[in-house]
C-alpha positions in Angstrom: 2.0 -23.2 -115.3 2.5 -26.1 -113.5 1.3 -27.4 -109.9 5.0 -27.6 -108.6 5.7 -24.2 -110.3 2.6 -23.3 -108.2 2.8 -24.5 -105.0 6.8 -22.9 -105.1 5.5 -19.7 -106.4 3.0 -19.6 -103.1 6.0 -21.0 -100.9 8.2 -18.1 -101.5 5.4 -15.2 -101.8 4.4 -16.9 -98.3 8.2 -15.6 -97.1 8.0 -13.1 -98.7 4.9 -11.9 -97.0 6.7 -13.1 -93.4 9.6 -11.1 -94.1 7.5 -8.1 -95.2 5.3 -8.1 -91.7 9.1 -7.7 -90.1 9.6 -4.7 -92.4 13.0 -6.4 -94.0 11.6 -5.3 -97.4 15.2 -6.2 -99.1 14.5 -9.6 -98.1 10.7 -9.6 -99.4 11.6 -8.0 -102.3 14.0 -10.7 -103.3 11.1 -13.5 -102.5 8.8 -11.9 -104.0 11.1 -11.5 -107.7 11.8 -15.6 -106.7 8.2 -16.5 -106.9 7.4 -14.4 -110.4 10.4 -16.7 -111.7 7.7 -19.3 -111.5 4.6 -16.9 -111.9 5.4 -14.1 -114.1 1.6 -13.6 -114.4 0.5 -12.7 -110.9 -0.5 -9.2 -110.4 -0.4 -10.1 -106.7 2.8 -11.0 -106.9 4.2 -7.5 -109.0 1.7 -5.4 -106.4 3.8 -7.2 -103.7 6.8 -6.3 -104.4 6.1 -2.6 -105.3 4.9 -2.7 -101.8 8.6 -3.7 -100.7 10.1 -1.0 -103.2 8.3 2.0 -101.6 9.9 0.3 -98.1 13.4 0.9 -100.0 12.3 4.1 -101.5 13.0 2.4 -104.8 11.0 2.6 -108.3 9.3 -0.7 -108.6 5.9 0.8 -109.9 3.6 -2.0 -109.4 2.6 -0.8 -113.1 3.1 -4.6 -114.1 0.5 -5.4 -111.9 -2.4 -3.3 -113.2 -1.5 -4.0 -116.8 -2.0 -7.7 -115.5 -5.3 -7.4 -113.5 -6.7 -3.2 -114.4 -8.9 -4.6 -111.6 -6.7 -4.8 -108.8 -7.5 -1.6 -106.8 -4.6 -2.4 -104.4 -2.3 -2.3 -107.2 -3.6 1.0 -108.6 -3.1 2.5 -104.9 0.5 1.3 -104.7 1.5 3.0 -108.3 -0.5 5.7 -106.8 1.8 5.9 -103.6 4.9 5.6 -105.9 4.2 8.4 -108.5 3.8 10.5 -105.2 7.2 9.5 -104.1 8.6 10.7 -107.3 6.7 13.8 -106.8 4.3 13.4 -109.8 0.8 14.6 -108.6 -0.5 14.5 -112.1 0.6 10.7 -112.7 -0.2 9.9 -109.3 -4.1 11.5 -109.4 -5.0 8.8 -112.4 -3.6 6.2 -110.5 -6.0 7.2 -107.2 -8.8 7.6 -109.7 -8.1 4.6 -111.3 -8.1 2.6 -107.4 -11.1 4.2 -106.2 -13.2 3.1 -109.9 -11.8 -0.4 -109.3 -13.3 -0.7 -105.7 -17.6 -2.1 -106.3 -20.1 1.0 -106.2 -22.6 -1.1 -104.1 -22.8 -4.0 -101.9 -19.5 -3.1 -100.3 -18.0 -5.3 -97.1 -16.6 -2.9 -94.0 -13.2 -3.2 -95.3 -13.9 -1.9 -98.8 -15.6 0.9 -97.5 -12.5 1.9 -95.5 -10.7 1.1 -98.0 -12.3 3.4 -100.7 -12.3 6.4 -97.9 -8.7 6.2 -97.7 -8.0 6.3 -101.5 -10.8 9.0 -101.9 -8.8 11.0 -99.7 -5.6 10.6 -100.9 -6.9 11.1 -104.3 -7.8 14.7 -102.8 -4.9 15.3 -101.5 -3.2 14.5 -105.1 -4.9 16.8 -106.6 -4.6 19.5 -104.1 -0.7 19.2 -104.6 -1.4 18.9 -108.4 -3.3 22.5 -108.3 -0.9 24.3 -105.7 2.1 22.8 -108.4 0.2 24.7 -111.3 -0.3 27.3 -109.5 3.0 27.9 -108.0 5.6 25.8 -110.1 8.9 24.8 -108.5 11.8 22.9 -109.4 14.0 20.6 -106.9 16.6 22.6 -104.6 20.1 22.7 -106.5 18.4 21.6 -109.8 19.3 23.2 -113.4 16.8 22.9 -116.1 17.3 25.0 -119.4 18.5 24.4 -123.0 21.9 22.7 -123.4 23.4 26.4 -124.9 22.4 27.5 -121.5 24.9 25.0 -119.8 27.4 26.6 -117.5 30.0 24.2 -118.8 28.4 24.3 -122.8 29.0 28.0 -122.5 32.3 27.5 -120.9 33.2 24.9 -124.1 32.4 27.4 -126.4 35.0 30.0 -124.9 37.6 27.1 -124.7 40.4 28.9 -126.6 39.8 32.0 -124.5 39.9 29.7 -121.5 42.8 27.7 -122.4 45.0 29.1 -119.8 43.0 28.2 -116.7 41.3 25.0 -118.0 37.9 24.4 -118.3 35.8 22.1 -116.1 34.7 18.8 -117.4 31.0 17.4 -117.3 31.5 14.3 -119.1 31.0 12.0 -116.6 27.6 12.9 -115.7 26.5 13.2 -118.7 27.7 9.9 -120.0 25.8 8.1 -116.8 22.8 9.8 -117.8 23.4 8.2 -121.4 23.7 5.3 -120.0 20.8 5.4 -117.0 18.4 6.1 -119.7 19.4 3.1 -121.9 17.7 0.8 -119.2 14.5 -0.8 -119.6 12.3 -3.3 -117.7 11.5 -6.3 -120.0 9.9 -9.8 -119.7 12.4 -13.0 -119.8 12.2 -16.6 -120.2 13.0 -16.8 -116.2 10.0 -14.2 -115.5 9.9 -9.9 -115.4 13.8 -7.9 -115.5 15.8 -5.3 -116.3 18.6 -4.4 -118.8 20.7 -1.8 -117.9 24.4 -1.0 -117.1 26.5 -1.4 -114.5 28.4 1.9 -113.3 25.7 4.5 -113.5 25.5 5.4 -109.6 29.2 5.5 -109.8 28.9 8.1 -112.5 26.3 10.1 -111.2 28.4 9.9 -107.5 32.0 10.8 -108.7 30.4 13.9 -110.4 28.4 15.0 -107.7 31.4 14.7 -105.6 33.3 16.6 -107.5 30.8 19.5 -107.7 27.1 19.5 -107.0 26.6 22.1 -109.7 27.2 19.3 -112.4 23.2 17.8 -111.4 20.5 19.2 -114.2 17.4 17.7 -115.0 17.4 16.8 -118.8 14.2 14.1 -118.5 11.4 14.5 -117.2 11.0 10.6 -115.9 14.5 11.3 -114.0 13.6 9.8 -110.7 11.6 7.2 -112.1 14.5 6.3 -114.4 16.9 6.9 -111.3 14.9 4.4 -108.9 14.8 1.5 -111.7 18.7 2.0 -111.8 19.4 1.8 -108.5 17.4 -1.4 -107.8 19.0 -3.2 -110.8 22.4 -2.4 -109.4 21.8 -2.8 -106.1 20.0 -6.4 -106.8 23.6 -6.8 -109.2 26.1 -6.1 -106.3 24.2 -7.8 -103.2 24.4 -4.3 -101.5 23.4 -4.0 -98.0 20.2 -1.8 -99.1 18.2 -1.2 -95.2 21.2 -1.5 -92.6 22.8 1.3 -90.6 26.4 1.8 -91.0 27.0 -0.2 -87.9 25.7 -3.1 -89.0 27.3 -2.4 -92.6 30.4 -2.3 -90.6 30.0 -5.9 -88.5 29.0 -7.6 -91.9 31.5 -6.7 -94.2 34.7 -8.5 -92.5 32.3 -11.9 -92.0 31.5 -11.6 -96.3 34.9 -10.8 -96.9 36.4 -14.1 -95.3 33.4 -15.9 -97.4 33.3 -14.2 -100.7 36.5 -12.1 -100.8 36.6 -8.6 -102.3 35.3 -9.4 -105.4 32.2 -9.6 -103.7 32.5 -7.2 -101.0 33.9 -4.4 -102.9 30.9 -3.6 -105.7 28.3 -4.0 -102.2 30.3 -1.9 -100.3 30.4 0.9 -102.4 27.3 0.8 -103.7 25.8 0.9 -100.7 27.9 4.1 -99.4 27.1 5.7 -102.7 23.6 4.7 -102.4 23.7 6.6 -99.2 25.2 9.9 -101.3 22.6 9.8 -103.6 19.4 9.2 -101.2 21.3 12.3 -99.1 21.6 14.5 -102.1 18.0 13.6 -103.3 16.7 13.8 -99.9 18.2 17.7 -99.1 17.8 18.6 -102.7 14.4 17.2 -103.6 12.6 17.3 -100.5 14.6 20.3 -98.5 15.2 17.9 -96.0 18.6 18.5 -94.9 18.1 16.5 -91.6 17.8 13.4 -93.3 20.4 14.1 -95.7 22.7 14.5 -92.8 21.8 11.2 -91.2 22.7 9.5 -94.7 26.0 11.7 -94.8 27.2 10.6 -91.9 26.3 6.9 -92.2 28.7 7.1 -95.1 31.5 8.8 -94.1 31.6 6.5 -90.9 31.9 3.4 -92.8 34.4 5.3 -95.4 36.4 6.5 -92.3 36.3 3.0 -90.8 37.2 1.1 -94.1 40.4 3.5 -94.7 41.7 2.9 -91.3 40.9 -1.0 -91.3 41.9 -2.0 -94.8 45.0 0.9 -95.4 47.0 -1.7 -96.0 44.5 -3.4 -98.3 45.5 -1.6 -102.3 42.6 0.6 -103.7 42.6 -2.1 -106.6 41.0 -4.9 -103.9 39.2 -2.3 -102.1 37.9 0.1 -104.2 38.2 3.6 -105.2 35.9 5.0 -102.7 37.9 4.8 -100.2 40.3 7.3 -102.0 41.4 10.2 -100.5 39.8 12.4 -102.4 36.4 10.7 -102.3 36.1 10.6 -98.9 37.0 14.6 -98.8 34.2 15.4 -101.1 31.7 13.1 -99.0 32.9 14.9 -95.8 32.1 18.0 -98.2 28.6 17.3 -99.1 27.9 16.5 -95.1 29.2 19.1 -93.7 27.4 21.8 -96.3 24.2 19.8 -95.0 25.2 20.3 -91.5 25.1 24.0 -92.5 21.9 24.2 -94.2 20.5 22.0 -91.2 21.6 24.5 -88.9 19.8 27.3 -90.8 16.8 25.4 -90.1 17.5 25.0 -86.3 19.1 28.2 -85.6 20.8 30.0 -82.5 22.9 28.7 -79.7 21.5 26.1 -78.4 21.2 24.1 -81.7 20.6 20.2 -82.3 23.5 21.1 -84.8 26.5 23.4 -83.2 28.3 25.5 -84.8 31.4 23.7 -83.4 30.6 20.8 -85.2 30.9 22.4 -88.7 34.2 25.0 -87.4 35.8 21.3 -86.6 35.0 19.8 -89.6 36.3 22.9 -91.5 39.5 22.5 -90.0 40.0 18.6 -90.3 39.3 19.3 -94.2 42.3 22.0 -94.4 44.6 19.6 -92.1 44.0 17.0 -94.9 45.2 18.8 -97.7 47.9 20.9 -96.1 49.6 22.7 -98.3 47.7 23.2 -102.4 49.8 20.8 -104.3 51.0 22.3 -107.7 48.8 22.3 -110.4 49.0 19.4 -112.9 48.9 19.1 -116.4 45.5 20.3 -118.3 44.3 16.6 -118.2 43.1 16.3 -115.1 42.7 20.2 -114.2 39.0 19.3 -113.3 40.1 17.1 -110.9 42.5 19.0 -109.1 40.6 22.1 -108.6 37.4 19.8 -107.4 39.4 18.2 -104.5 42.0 20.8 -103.8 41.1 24.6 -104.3 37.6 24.1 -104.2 38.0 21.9 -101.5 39.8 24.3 -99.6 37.5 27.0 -101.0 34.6 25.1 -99.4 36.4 24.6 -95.8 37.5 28.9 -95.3 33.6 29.4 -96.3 32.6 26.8 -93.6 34.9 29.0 -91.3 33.2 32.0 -92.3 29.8 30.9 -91.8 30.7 29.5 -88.0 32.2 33.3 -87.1 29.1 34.7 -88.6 26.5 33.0 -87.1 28.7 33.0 -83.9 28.5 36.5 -84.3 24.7 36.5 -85.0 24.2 34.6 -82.1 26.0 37.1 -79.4 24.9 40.3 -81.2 21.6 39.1 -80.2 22.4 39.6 -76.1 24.7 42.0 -76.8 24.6 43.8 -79.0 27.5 45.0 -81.6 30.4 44.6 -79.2 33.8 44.9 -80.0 34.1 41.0 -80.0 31.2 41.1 -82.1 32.8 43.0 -84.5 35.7 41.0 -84.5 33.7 37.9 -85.4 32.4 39.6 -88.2 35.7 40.7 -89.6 36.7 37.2 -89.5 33.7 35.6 -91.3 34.6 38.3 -93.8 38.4 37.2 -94.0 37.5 33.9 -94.1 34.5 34.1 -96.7 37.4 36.3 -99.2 40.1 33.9 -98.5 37.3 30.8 -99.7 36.6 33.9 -102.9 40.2 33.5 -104.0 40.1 29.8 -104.0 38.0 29.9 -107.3 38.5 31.8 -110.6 37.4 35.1 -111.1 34.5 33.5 -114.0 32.8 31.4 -111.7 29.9 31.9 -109.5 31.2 30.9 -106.0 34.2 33.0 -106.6 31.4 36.6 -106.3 29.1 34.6 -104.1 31.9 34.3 -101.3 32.6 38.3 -101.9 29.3 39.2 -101.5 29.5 37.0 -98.3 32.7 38.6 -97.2 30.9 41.9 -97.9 28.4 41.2 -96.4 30.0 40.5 -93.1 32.0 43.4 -92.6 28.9 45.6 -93.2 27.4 43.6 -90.3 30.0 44.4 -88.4 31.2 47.7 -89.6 34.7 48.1 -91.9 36.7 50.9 -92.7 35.0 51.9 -96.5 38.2 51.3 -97.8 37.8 47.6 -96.7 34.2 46.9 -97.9 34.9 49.0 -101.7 38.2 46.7 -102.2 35.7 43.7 -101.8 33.1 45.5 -103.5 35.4 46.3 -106.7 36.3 42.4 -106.6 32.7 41.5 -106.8 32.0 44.4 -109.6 35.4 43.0 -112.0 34.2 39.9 -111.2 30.2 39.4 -112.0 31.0 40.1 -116.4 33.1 37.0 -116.5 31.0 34.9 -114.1 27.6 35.6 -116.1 29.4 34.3 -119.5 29.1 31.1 -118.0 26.8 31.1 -114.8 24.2 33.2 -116.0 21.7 30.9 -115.7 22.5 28.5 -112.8 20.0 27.5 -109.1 21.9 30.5 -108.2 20.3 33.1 -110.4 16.8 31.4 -110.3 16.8 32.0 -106.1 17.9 35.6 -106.4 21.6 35.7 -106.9 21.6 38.7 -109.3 19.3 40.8 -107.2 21.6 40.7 -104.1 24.7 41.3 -106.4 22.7 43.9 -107.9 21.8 45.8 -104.4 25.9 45.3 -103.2 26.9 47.3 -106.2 24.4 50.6 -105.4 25.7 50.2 -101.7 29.5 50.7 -103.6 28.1 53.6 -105.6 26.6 55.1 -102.5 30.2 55.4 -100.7 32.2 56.3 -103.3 29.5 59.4 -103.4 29.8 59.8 -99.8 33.7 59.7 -100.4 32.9 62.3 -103.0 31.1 64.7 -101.7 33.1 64.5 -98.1 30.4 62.7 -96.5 32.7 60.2 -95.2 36.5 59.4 -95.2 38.1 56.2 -96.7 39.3 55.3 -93.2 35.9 55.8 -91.4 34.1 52.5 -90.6 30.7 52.3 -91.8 28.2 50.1 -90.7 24.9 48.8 -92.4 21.9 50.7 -91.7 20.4 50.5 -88.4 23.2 49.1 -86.4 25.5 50.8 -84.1 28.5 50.1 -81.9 27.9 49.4 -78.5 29.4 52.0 -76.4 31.8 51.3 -73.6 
């Protein structure tokens, strides 16, 4: 290496460190992958801008820098910090192990001392997580892992000419930007370290999740590893705004367009709202952080919201296709079933997330679609039932959560009033209505009848009432374990509380048997009682 090539290499990791201090890790990143153009051999350097990657939540392992200097205890601690960010204690406890033996046993300054106390204790803390994971296994929130015959939609190919007449729903897209996330690979070019990979992964991996969460399995181990390398290649590709709020998204993107045009704008901006998706999706379904998710949920759908109102003149061909319709519906989808599930965390009226919120939301998602448009052609029957049906599906069981947790909320001061009551009836309505919106064979379609059940017996129903829903769920839970059998669902205890509905249905048609009870009475669940006026 030359002395120019040196002194540059120093000048931009000397940025780079400036820009770092000011936590714009985008920017350091960036300096840092300047400077190994003209240094590809400084561990300092790779351990750098790992550093910068962890700011981004990104996948930059610093593992180029220990396989440079197996010395450099920093860089061990920063591979350390990242294999904990992908949640793998048992990579991340040889990486500690590794830091601490790389740190001098004797003779050591103040700040190596401190230093080896901190990585002694995170190196505990690694492999407390590593035992409690042994000891009590768990896979992500939402995740599917199992054999590819145990597929919801492999099963539901293998029926295809029984299912013919209602179409079947198609996977392919995921699946083809999994093929194509796992044909990246870092490697080592004449300009310094980089990545082949392809363009269009995150796009995959978004329009599927989109269109149905259920779609996301794990079928590698090295996943988020995999995923992180991915997204940094095609973020670094597009120039997407990788650290800014959606305000500042939204002030920057007219000033690049009259600069650099749509060609330029278009790939940044939607990578960076789909960026957003994904970090929401991983953050509520990999870290049960629904809070979080929410914050990335919204920061999306306010620049989508925006962009459709300020470019709707602009075609979708200049623009892009997030701002599609449909797109946007299933992002205001995913946010709003996070704005749910961060309710259940924060509970009760006086919530940092009211129940207003998600009844509103409902409600601008069934004004949007109006009326179901008719079915199309077999073609794109995936499609339709994703953004329309289900859609719709989605928004009456939004409905039917805000009326029963409305009614949760009042029963509690009380008691079961005859407005409670009433809630409760509509949550059920509302939660059957969302039932028919799906075929009878798949899961949501019982998991909304067992909600709607579940309602009226909060409330109390005629018996009549709660057996027609509880025949519904009973014709319907043959069909839906041909293909759902093994699903998220079934691992967190779907069957069991399908399993207890259909003794409660056996119990009153013996009570309607025997006399105990008439198919007109109201019955309510055990231990609750009308409040008498």
């Amino acid at each position: 290496m030359s002395m120019q090539q040196n002194a540059e290499a120093d000048r931009l990791k000397g940025e780079g460190n400036a820009l770092f201090a000011k936590n714009d890790f985008s920017a350091a990143y960036n300096k840092y992958t300047q400077a190994l153009h003209h240094d590809d051999k400084n561990a300092i350097l790779y351990c750098n801008r790992a550093a910068c990657s962890l700011g981004l939540n990104s996948g930059d392992l610093a593992d180029q820098a220990t396989e440079l200097d197996p010395a450099y205890a920093k860089a061990w601690s920063r591979l350390a910090a990242a294999r904990t960010g992908l949640n793998r204690p048992d990579l991340a406890v040889k990486a500690w192990e590794r830091a601490v033996a790389a740190l001098p046993i004797e003779n050591m300054t103040a700040a190596q001392q401190k230093q080896k106390a901190q990585y002694k204790a995170e190196l505990a803390t690694a492999k407390a997580k590593l035992e409690d994971l042994k000891a009590r296994p768990m896979e992500p929130q939402g995740a599917v892992s199992m054999q590819n015959g145990q597929l919801p939609w492999n099963r539901a190919a293998a029926m295809l000419p029984e299912l013919e007449r209602t179409g079947v729903w198609e996977s392919s897209e995921w699946q083809r930007a999994l093929i194509a996330m796992k044909e990246g690979r870092p490697m080592h070019t004449s300009r310094g370290p980089g990545y082949f990979g392809r363009q269009g992964v995150i796009e995959g991996l978004t329009n599927a999740l989109v269109a149905d969460t259920r779609v996301f399995h794990i079928s590698d181990p090295n996943f988020l590893e995999m995923y992180n390398r991915q997204m940094m290649f095609e973020f670094t590709q597009s120039k997407a705004w990788t650290d800014n709020g959606s305000r500042e998204v939204i002030t920057q993107v007219p000033k690049r367009l009259r600069t650099e045009g749509w060609d330029s704008v278009r790939p940044a901006l939607s990578l960076t709202v789909r960026g957003w998706v994904m970090r929401a999706f991983m953050e509520d379904n990999f870290k049960n952080n629904s809070v979080a998710a929410l914050d990335f949920y919204t920061s999306a759908v306010e620049v989508l919201r925006w962009g459709q109102e300020a470019y709707k003149d602009v075609p979708f061909s200049d623009k892009g296709q997030i701002f599609q319709p449909t797109f946007i519906r299933g992002v205001k989808r995913l946010r709003l079933e996070a704005f749910m599930k961060a309710y259940k965390m924060n509970p009760g009226p006086n919530s940092k997330f009211p129940l207003s919120e998600l009844l509103a939301g409902a409600d601008e998602l069934l004004a949007e679609i109006g009326t179901l448009p008719d079915r199309p052609n077999d073609e794109c029957i995936g499609f339709y039932l994703s953004f329309f049906p289900y859609a719709v599906g989605s928004a009456h069981a939004l409905r039917g959560f805000y009326y029963l947790h409305t009614a949760i909320n009042l029963e509690k001061t009380r008691g079961l009033t005859e407005e409670v009551g009433e809630l409760y009836g509509k949550a059920a309505s509302e939660y059957k209505e969302a039932a028919l919106k799906y075929p009878t064979d798949d899961e949501h379609h019982a998991g909304f009848l067992q909600c709607s059940f579940d309602s009226h017996y909060n409330g109390g129903a005629p018996a009549r009432d709660l057996l027609d829903t509880l025949d519904r769920l009973k014709d319907s839970i043959p069909p839906m374990k041909r293909i759902w059998e093994f699903t998220a669902n079934a691992v967190a205890g779907r069957d069991f509380v399908l399993k207890q509905a259909l003794q409660i249905r056996q119990q009153l048609l013996d009570k309607i048997a025997n006399g105990t009870i008439q198919e007109q009475d109201k019955v309510y669940k055990p231990g609750k009682s009308p409040v008498k006026t």
